[in-house]
N, C-alpha and C positions, 0 to 999 in steps of 0.2 A: 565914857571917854577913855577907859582904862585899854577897855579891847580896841580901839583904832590905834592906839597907840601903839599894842604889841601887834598891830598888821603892818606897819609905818613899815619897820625892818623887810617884812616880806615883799614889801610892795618896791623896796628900792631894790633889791635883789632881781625882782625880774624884769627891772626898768636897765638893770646891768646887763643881764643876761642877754637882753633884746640888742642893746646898742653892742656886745660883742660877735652877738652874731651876724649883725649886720656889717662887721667889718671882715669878716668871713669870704662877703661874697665873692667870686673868684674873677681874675679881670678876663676883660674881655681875648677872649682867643679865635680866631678863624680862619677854618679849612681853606685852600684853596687848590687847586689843581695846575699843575704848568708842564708844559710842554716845552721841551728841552728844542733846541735847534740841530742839537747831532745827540746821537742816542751817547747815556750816560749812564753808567754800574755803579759810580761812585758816589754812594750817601750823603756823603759829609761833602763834599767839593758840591754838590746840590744846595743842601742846606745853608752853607758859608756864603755862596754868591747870593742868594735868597736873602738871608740877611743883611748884609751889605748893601745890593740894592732897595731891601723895601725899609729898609732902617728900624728893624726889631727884631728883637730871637726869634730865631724861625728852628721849630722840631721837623727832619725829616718821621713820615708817616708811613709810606706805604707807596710799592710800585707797580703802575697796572701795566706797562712796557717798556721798553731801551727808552722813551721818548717823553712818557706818562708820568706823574709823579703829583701824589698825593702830602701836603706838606701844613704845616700848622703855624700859624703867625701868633706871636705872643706879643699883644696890642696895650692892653691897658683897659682900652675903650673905644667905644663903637667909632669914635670920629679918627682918633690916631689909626683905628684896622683899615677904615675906609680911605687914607692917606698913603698908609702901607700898602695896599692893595695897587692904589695907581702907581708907585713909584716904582713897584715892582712888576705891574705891565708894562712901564716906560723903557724896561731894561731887554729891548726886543733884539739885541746881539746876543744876547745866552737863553732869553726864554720869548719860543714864539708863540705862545699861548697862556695867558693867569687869569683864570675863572674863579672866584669862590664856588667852593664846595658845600650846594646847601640840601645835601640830599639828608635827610629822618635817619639820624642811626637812634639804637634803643638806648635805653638809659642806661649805665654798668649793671647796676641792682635788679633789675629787668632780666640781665641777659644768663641768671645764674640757673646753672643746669635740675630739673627738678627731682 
């Protein structure tokens, strides 16, 4: 009985560990791509109407032309991204195009030079 005893400790230990890391997990975030209505240079005046419309922090990402524009919605969770996503198709005076962006990019860790 002596040795369960002294595994008690270890065993709450990684019943901790577990439920911390499980609060870890990172919320839901998703790509989307939008097409601007008149070509746009400006990052932030993209990003700002983006959030405003789809009602979450939105990171600009990356720009494929004047028109094209790669952008990142900070959701929470699948059903708030999948909300944000329509409210920010609905906004068809500044964007005439919002696709999620579901193309396989690599993992960071993946991507380090050998």
């Amino acid at each position: 009985m002596p040795r369960v005893a002294s595994l008690l400790p270890l065993a709450l230990c990684a019943g901790l560990a577990a439920c911390a890391a499980a609060d870890r997990t990172p919320p839901a975030e998703w790509r989307v791509l939008v097409k601007t209505t008149q070509p746009h240079n400006d990052t932030a005046v993209i990003a700002q109407r983006a959030s405003r419309a789809s009602g979450v922090p939105v990171r600009y990402v990356t720009a494929a032309s004047p028109q094209w524009h790669g952008l990142s919605l900070a959701c929470g969770d699948e059903a708030r991204c999948a909300a944000a996503l329509q409210r920010l198709q609905a906004d068809t005076a500044f964007f005439e195009a919002v696709q999620r962006d579901e193309r396989r990019r690599p993992h960071p860790a993946s991507s380090s030079p050998s």
